[in-house]
C-alpha positions in Angstrom: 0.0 0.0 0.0 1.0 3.9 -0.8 1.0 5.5 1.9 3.4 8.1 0.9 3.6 10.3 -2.4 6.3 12.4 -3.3 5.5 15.1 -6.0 7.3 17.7 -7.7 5.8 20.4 -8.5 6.2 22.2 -12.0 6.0 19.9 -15.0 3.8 17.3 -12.7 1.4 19.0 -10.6 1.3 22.0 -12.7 0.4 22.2 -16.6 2.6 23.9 -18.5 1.0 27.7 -18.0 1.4 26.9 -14.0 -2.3 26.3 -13.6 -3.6 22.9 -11.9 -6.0 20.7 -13.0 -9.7 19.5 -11.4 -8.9 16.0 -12.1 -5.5 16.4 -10.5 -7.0 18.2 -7.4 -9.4 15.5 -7.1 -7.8 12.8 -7.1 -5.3 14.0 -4.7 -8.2 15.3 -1.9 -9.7 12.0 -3.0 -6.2 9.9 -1.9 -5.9 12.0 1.2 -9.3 11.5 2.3 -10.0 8.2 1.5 -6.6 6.3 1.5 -5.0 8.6 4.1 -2.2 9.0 1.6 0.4 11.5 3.2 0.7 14.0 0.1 4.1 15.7 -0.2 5.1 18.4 -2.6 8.8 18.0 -3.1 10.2 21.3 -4.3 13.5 23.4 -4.7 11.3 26.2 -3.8 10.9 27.8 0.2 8.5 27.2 2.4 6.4 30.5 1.7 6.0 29.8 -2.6 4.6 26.1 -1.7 2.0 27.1 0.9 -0.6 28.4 -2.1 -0.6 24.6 -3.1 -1.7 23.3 -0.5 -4.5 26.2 0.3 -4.9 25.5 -3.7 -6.0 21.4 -3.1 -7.0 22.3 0.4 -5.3 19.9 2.2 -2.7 19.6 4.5 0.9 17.7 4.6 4.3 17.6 4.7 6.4 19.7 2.5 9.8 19.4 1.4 11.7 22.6 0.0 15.2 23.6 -1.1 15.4 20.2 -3.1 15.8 18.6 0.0 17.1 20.9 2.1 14.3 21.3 4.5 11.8 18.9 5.5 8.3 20.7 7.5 5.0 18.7 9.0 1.4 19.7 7.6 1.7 22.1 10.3 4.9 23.5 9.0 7.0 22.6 11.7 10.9 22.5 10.9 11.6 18.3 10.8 15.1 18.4 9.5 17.4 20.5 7.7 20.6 21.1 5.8 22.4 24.0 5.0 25.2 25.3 2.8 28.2 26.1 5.4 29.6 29.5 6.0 32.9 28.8 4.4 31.9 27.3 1.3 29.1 30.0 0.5 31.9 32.5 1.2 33.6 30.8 -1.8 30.7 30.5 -4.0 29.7 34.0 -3.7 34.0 35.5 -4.2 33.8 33.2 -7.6 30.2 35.1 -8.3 31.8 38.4 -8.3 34.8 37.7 -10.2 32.8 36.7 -13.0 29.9 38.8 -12.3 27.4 36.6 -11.9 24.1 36.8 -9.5 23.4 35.0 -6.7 20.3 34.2 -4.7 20.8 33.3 -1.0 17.9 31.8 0.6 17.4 31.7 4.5 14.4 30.1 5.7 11.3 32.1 4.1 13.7 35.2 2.7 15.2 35.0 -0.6 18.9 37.7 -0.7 19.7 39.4 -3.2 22.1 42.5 -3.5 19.9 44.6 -6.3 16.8 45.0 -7.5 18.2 46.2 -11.0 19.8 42.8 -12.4 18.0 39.3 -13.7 17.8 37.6 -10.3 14.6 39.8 -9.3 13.2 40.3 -12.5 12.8 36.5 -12.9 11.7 36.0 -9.2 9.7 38.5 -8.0 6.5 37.2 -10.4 7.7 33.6 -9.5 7.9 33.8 -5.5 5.1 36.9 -5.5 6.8 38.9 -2.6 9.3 40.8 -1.7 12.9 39.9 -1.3 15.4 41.1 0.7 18.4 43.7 0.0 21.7 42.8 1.5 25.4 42.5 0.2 25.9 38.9 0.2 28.7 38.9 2.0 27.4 40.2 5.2 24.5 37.6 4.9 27.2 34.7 4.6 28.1 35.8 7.8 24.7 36.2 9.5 23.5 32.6 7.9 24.3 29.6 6.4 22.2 29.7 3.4 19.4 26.7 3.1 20.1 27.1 -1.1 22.5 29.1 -3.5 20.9 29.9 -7.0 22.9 31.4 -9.7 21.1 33.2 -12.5 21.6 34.6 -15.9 19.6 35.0 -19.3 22.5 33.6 -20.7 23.2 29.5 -21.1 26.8 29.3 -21.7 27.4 31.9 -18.8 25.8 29.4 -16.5 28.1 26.6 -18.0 31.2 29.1 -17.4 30.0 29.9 -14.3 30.0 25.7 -12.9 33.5 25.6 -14.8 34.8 28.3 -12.4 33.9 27.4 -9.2 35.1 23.6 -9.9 38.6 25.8 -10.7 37.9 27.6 -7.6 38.1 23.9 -5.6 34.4 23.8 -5.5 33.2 20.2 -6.6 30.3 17.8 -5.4 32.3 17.2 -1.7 31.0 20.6 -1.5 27.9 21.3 -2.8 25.6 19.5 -5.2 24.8 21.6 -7.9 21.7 21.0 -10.1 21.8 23.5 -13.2 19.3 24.1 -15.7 18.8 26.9 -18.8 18.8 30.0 -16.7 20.1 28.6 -13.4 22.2 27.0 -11.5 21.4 25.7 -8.2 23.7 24.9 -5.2 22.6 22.8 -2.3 24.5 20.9 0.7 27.0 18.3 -0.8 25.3 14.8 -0.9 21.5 16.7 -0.5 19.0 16.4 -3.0 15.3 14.8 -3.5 16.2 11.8 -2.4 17.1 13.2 1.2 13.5 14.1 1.2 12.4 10.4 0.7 14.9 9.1 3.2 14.0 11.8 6.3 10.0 10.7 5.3 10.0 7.6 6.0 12.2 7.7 8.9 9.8 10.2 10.3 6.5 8.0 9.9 8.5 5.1 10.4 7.5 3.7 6.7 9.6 1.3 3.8 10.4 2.5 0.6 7.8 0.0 -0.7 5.1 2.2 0.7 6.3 5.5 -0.6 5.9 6.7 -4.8 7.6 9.3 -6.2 6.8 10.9 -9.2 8.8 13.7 -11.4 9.6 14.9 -14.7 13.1 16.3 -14.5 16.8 15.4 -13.4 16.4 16.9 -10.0 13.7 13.8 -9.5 15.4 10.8 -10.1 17.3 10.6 -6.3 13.6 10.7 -5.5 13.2 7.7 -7.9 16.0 6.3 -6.5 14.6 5.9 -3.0 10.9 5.0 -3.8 9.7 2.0 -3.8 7.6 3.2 -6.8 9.0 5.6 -9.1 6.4 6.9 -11.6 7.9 9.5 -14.7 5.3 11.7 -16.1 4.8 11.9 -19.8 6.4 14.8 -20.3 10.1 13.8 -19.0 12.8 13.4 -20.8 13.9 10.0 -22.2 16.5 9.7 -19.5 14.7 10.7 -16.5 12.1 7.9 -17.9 14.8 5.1 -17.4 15.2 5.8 -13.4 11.7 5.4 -13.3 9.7 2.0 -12.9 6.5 3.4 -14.3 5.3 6.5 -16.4 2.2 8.3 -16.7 0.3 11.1 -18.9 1.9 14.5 -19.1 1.4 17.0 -17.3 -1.1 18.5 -19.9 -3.4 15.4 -20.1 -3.6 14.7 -16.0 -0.5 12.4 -15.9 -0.7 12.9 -11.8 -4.0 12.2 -11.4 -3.9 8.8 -13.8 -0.9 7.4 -11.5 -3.3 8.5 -8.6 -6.0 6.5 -9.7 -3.9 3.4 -11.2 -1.4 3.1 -7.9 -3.4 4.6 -5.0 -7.0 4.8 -5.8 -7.3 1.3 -7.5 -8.1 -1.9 -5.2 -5.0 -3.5 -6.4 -3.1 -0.9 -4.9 0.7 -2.5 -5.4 3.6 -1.9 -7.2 3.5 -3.2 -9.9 7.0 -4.8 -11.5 
């Protein structure tokens, strides 16, 4: 029996335009009602841009954010937590300014940045919705360890210069694991990713991986994959996410999340299926 889902967020809960579907919310009220499914949104986003979700499918349950990072009950109590250490976000952010790149520091529900003029707040402030928080980055390295680093720029190949450097800088996955993308790159505590989520779940309800599915569409999702008993890739992933996974679904568009709902959880054969 499920009794644990793990769901990202964009690309699986959400359609492509960011809206979310009836048939999804049903089926997840549906689950949590009925099954007593605990329903977790795994995200790299904070605490404060995964609330409306919840308020969205109005229900309540555990929430993981920072791609692992932080761990919170339905009642948003702190459960566990990993952060980036002083002396390696003092690093990060010295290679950032030699090659003029921005940075993101998060700390709990704040997100850092040192100007409102560049790309960082542009992007985020429609994405997160509220206001950030003006500080030289230095100064916050020494106030906090960050929960998450994110690097942005409209540019790809400054993003790919920018990994290049800090790995030159001594910075390498002992470190920090780092989890780039198109406009990004993201920098979390070394050896933390989805998959920490999965592992700090089920030693909290005291559950096996045979009772928890995970479901995902992009790289960041497959150490979720990797520690669920039933890993489920949505439609819409890419042809190597899909071989982590044991299963796939619909896309995102056509209500992959609520099909896997009703085929793995709803269903009275509710089993993994090999």
């Amino acid at each position: 029996m499920i009794k644990i889902l793990c769901c990202d967020i964009d690309g699986t809960l959400l359609r492509n335009d960011k809206s979310l579907s009836d048939a999804n919310i049903k089926a997840i009220q549906k689950a949590v009602n009925e099954k007593e499914l605990k329903f977790v949104l795994v995200s790299g986003r904070m605490l404060n841009a995964v609330k409306p979700f919840y308020d969205m499918l109005g229900i309540k349950g555990p929430v993981s954010c920072f791609n692992g990072c932080s761990l919170y009950d339905p009642d948003y109590k702190l459960i566990d937590e990993h952060r980036v250490p002083r002396k390696i976000a003092r690093k990060v952010i010295k290679v950032a300014k030699d090659k003029g790149m921005e940075l993101i520091l998060f700390n709990d529900q704040q997100w850092i940045i040192e100007s409102k003029y560049g790309y960082c707040y542009q992007s985020k402030i429609r994405f997160y919705k509220y206001e950030c928080q003006l500080m030289k980055l230095e100064e916050a390295a020494k106030a906090f360890e960050p929960n998450k680093i994110l690097a942005m720029s409209p540019f790809p190949a400054r993003i790919i210069e920018f990994r290049k450097a800090l790995g030159e800088a001594g910075l390498t996955s002992a470190d920090l694991t780092f989890y780039p993308s198109t406009d990004f790159l993201e920098m979390m505590p070394a050896g933390i990713d989805k998959g920490t989520a999965v592992k700090s779940l089920m030693s909290y309800y005291g559950v096996d991986a045979s009772e928890v599915m995970a479901i995902g569409d992009d790289f960041n999702d497959i150490p979720m994959f990797k520690q669920a008993g039933l890993s489920v890739a949505m439609g819409n992933a890419i042809a190597q996410v899909k071989s982590f996974a044991k299963q796939e679904t619909d896309t995102n568009e056509n209500d992959g999340l609520a099909k896997a709902i009703d085929r793995y959880i709803l269903s009275s054969k509710n089993c993994l299926i090999s």
